[in-house]
N, C-alpha and C positions, 0 to 999 in steps of 0.2 A: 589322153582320151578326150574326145568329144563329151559337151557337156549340155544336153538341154534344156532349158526350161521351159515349164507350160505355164503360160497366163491366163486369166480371164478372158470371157467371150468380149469380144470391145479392145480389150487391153493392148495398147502399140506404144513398141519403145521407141521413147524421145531420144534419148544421150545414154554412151555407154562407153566408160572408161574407168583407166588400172588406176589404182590407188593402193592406199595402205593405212588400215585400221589402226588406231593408236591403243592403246590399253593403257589406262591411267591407276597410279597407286593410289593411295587412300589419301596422297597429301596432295592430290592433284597434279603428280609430276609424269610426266609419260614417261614409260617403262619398255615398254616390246611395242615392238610397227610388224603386224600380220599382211601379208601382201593378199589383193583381192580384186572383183570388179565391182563397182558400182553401176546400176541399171537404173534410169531415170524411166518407168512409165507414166502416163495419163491417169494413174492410180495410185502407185506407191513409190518408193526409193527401195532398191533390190540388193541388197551387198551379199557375191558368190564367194564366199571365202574356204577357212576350213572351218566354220560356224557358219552357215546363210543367215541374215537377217532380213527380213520386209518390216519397213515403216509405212505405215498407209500416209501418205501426202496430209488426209486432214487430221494425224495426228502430229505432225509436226508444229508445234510451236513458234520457232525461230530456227532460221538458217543465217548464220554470218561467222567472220571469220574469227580463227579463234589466237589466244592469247599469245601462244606458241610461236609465232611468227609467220612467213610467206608459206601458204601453200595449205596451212593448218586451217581446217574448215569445222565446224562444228553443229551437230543438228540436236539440238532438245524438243524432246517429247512433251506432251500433256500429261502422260501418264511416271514424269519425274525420269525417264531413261534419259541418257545424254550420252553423243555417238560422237569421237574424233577421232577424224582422217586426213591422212595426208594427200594431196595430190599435185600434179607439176606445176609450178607455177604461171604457167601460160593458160592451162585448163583451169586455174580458179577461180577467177571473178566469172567467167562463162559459165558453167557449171553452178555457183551459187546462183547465179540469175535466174539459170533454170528453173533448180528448184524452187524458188521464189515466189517465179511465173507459173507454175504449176500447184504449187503447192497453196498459196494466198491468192493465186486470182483465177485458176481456172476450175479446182474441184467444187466451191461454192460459190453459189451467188447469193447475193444479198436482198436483195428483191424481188418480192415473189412472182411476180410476172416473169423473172428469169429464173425461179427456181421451177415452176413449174411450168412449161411449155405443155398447148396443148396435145403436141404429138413428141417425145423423147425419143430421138433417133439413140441413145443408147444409156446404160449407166454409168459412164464416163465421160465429161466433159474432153473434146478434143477437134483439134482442128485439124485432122491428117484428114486426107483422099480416101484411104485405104476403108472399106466397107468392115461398120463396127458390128456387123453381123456373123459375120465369117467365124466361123470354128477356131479354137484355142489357136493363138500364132505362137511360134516358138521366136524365142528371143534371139536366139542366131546360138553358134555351139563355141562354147567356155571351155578352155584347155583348165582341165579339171582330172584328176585322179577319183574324186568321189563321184558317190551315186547323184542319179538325177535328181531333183528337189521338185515337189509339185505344189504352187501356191496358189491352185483351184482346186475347188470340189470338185471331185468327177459327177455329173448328173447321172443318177440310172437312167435309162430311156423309159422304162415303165412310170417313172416319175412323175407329179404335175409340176409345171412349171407357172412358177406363180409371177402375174405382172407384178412387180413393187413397185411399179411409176403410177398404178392403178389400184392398187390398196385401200388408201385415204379417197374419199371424196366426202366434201362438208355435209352434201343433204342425206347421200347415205348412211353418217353417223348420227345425223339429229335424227333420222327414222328411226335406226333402233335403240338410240335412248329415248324418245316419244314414245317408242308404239309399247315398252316396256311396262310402262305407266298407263298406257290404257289412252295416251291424247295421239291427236291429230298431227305429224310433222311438221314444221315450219316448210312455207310456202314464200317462192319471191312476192312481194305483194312492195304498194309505198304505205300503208296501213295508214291510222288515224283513230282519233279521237272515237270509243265505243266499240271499237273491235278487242276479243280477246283473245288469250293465250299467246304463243311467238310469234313470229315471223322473220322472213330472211329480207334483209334489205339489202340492193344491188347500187347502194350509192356510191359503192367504193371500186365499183365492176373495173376499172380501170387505174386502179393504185390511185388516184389523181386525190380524191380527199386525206384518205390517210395510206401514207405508200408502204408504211409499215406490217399494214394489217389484212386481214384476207380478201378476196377477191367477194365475198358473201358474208354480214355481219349479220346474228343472231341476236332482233331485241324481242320487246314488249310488242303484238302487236296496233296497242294503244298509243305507240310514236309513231307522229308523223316523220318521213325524209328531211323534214323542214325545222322540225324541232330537233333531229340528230344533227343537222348542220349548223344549230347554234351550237352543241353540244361538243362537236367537234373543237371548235375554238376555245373553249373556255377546260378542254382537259388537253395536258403537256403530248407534244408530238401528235398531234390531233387523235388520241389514243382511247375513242369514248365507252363506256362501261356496256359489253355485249354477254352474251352467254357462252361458256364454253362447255359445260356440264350439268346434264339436266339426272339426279339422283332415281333414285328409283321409288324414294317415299314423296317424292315432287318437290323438293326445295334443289335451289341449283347455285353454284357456282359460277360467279359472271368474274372479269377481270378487265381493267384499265389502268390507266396513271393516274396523275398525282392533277387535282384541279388546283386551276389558276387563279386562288384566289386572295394571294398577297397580301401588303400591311393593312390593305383597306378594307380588305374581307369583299371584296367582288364577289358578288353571287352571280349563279345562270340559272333562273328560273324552268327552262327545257330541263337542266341538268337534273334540279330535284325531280324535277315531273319523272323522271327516267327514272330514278329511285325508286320512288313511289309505287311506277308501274312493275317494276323489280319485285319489289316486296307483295303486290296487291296479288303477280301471279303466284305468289307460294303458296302452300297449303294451311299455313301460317302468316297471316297479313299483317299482324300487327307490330313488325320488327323485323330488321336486318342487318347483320353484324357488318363490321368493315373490319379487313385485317389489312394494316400500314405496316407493311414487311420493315419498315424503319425504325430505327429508336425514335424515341419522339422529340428528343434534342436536334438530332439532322430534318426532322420533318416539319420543325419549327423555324430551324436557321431556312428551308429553303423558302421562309414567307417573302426574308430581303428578296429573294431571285423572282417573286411574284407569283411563286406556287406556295404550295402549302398544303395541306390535309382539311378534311370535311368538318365542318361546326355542327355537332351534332346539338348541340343547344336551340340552335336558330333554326338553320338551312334546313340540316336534317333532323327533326326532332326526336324520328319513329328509329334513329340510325343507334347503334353501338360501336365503336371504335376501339383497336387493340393494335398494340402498335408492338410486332416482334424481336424487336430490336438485333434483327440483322445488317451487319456493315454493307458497304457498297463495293461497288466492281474494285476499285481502290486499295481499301486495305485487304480484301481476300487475294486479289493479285499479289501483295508484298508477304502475305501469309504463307502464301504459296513458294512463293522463293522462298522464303524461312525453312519450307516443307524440303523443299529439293537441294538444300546446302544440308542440312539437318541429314535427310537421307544420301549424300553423297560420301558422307562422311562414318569414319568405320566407330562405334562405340568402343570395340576392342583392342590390344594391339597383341602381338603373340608373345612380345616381349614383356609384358606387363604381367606382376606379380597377381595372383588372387587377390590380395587386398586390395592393390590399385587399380585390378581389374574391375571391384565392384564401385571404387569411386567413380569409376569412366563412364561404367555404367550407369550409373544415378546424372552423372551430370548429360549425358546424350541425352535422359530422358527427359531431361531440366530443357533442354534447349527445346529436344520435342515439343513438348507441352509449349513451351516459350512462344512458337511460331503461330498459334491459337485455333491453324486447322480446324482442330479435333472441337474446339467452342463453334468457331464457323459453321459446322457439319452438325453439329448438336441442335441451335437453333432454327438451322434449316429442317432440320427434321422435326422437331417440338412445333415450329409456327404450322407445317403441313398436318400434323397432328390435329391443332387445334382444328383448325379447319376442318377437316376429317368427320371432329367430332361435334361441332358447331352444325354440319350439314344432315350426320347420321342420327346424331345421339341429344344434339340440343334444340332439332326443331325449328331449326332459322338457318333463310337463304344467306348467301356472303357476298361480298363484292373484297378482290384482291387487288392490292394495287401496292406499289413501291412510287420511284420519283418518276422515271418512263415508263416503266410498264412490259419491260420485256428481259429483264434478267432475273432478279429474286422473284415477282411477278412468276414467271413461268416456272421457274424452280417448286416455290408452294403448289400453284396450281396443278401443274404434273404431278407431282408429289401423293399431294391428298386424292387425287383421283383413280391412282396405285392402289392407294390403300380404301377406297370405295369402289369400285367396281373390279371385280373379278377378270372382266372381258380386257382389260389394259395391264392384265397378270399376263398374259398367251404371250404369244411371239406376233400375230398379226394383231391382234387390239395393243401393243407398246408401240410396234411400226406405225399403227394410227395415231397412238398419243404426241408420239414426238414430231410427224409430221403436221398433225394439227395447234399441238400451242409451242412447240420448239418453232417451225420451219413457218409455215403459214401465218403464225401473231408474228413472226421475224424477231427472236431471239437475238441480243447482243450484246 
């Protein structure tokens, strides 16, 4: 029997060829080959079998070949799933490339100028002719005995349909956390010396100062354009401390990196000035905490590399510093693998006695614990907390930063702003959150 499937509006397949799922025992060794097809779209990796599966493209992790020998392909997920399949050895390097090319270079961009275009002809990145408007296409018809598989939402027609490339916009979210509070939104302005409250500076309008960071930065508007362009150089990946979150009792949440202020203690006098102004718009002037997502041994070593963390003795006098002692992209990546060996692996075996069944089980959970996950996840959560509670409950703004400024940085930040504002609980205030300090600060 014919077999169809329905895709997303946008959705067009790339590549679409037989293979055969491997199914692995618990020691790693494959066991049964399930015959099936694999469907490469603009979207996801599609396998029709007698199980369907979809991997959405940006959850794939790694594509390459696997241990097994020619033809053995292998895809690991983010979320610890891990998929091997066989296919003919002529279609394998092709086919991996594919996904590759789809998977690592076309679903995201890295750069917000390319993440957000001002008009998105669709929510698929893709370079086919075919009109990404067009109503559900079917994939073509799959010699298949079972029933059709549907991996779109049906829209009701009475429905709204909501833009998501239109969701997020920067001034519209500074409006309603200003007007929440009773102040006046941030305004493009190039501000200066004796003006108060925010403002939105457009020195970045073209990625060219810092190509990381948004198209619109939120300071003080007692900074001059001139004094954040010193500012920029003197913090790592030109990444200078702006606002991402203004509270509702009026203390806010700002984030950057890590200042460049090495064995010599280099100061940037803009820099404090920024501080200052930070702290003077709270409702509370006389103090501003700093949370250094790092332990304070890595924030130390990185003085040799000529960063370093803030002197709250000298620089910053009126400053507080806490340093959460979260690892770097480094060891949670290797923790991570711990996590996905640890989970690939069975605690049980059907052959093992009760007794020895509980020793297996004590030691899987030894190894668990062992890979330090569940510590990584704890401190991420606990440093967000603080924050949380620093901004609601201790009456002082914060400034977040790590070494760049765009991984644990965004983690805390997003984090704490869950757990203060209600409106980033919803479904369209998260799609805001993650578009605004995931996507927009450029997350890496």
């Amino acid at each position: 029997a014919n077999r169809s499937v329905t895709l997303l509006p946008g959705e067009v397949v790339k590549e679409k060829t037989a293979a055969a799922m491997v199914v692995l025992s618990a020691n790693g060794k494959h066991t049964l080959q399930m015959p099936g097809v694999w469907l490469l779209t603009n979207y996801q990796l599609l396998w029709i079998g007698e199980d369907d599966v979809s991997i959405p493209l940006g959850s794939i992790e790694r594509a390459e070949k696997h241990r097994f020998g020619k033809g053995f392909v292998e895809i690991d997920c983010k979320d610890c799933s891990t998929f091997v399949f066989l296919l003919d050895d002529l279609k394998d390097k092709t086919f991996l490339n594919h996904i590759q090319d789809f998977a690592f270079r076309s679903v995201f961009a890295f750069y917000n100028k390319e993440s957000f275009p001002l008009r998105p002809p669709s929510p698929f990145s893709s370079d086919s002719t075919d009109s990404l408007l067009s109503p559900r296409s079917p994939a073509g018809s799959i010699s298949s005995t079972a029933s059709p598989v549907l991996h779109a939402i049906p829209l009701a027609e009475e429905r709204t349909v909501v833009d998501g490339w239109r969701i997020y916009e920067v001034r519209g979210e500074f409006r309603r956390q200003f007007r929440r509070v009773g102040q006046d939104p941030p305004v493009i302005s190039k501000g200066g010396e004796g003006q108060e409250g925010w403002r939105l500076s457009a020195i970045n309008r073209d990625y060219s100062a810092s190509p990381s960071y948004p198209k619109h930065l939120c300071v003080p508007a007692s900074i001059s354009d001139d004094q954040l362009r010193e500012v920029l150089d003197f913090r790592t990946k030109a990444r200078v401390p702006v606002l991402t979150y203004l509270h509702r009792n009026g203390h806010v949440i700002c984030r950057t990196s890590q200042p460049k202020v090495g064995v010599k203690s280099r100061r940037c006098v803009e820099d404090e000035i920024l501080f200052e102004a930070i702290m003077s718009s709270s409702p509370n002037p006389s103090g501003l905490m700093v949370f250094d997502a790092r332990p304070r041994s890595s924030a130390l070593a990185n003085h040799a590399k000529g960063a370093g963390y803030e002197d709250t003795t000298s620089s910053y006098p009126n400053c507080q510093i806490k340093f959460l002692r979260i690892d770097n992209i480094h060891a949670v990546r290797h923790s991570f693998k711990a996590l996905k060996a640890a989970c690939a692996s069975s605690p049980t075996s059907a052959t093992t006695s009760a007794k020895s069944s509980a020793v297996v089980d004590l030691n899987w959970l030894s190894s668990l614990e062992n890979t330090k996950w569940f510590e990584h996840i704890r401190l991420i959560l606990k440093g967000a907390s603080k924050i949380a509670r620093s901004v609601h409950e201790g009456d002082m703004s914060v400034v977040v930063h790590c070494s760049d400024g765009w991984d644990r940085t965004t983690q805390l930040a997003a984090l704490a702003q869950v757990m203060l504002d209600p409106h980033f609980r919803t479904i369209i205030g998260f799609e805001c959150l993650l578009e605004k300090d995931w996507l927009s600060f450029g997350h890496k």
